[in-house]
N, C-alpha and C positions, 0 to 999 in steps of 0.2 A: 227448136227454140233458140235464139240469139239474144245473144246477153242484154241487147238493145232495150228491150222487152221486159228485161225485168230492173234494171238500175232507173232509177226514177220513175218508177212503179207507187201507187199507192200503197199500202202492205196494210190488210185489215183481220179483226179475226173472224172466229165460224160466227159469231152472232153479228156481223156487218161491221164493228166498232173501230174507228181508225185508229191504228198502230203508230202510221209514220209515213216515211218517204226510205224509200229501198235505194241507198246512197254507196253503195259497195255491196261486192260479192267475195267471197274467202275460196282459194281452191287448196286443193292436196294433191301433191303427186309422188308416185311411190314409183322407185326406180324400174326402167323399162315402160313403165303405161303414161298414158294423156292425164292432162291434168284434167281431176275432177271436183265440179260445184258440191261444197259441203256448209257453207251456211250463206245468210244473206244478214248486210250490217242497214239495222232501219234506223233514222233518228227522228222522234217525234214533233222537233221544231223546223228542221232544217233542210231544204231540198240539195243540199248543196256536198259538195264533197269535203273530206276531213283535209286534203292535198297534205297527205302524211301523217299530219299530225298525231293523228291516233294512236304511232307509237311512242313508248315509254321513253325510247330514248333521242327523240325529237323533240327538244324544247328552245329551239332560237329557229328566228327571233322571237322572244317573250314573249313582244306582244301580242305576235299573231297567233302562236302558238295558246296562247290564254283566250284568245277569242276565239279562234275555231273551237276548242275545246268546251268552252262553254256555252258558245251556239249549236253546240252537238251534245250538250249535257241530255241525259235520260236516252243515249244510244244506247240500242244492245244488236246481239245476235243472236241471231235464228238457226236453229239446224236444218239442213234442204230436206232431211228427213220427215220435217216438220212442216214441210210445206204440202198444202191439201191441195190447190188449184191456182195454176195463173191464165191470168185474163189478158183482156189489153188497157192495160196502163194500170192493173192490179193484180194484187198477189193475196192471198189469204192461207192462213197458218191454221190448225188444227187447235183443234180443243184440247187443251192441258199441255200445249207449248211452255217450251221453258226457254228464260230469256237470260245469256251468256255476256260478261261482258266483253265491253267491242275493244278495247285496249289492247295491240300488240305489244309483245317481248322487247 
């Protein structure tokens, strides 16, 4: 799988319902190994990327930083553990998924 594939992905859950638009991937990597996919960031309005914003301590300029943030209101995170199947051009999450929020440190 190539990441291609899953960022601007539709993201729905087990009963078919749309989620969002899969706009970011989160990795971890632990000293010595590859980085590995651990969540997926969906936003339900916006196919578009947060270009940073999303962390806490990015707030200039203002204004842009108030508008991506609130054309990405109602984003969260997925755990990749909690991904049941992806498709092409979608992804589908497991039943009793829990939704994290998408805000960096």
């Amino acid at each position: 799988m190539r990441l291609g594939e899953i960022v601007g992905a539709q993201a729905r859950d087990g009963a078919g319902h749309r989620l969002g638009t899969v706009v970011d991937v989160r990795f971890t990597q632990q000293e010595g190994s590859a980085p590995a996919l651990v969540a997926l960031l969906i936003s339900p309005r916006s196919s578009g990327s947060f270009l940073g914003y999303e962390r806490k301590s990015v707030d200039a300029p203002a204004l842009i930083a108030r508008y991506l943030r609130w054309r990405h209101r109602g984003a969260f995170l997925v755990r990749w553990t909690d991904v049941r199947r992806v498709g092409d051009g979608w992804v589908e999450v497991r039943d009793g998924y829990r939704r994290f929020a998408a805000a960096l440190p």
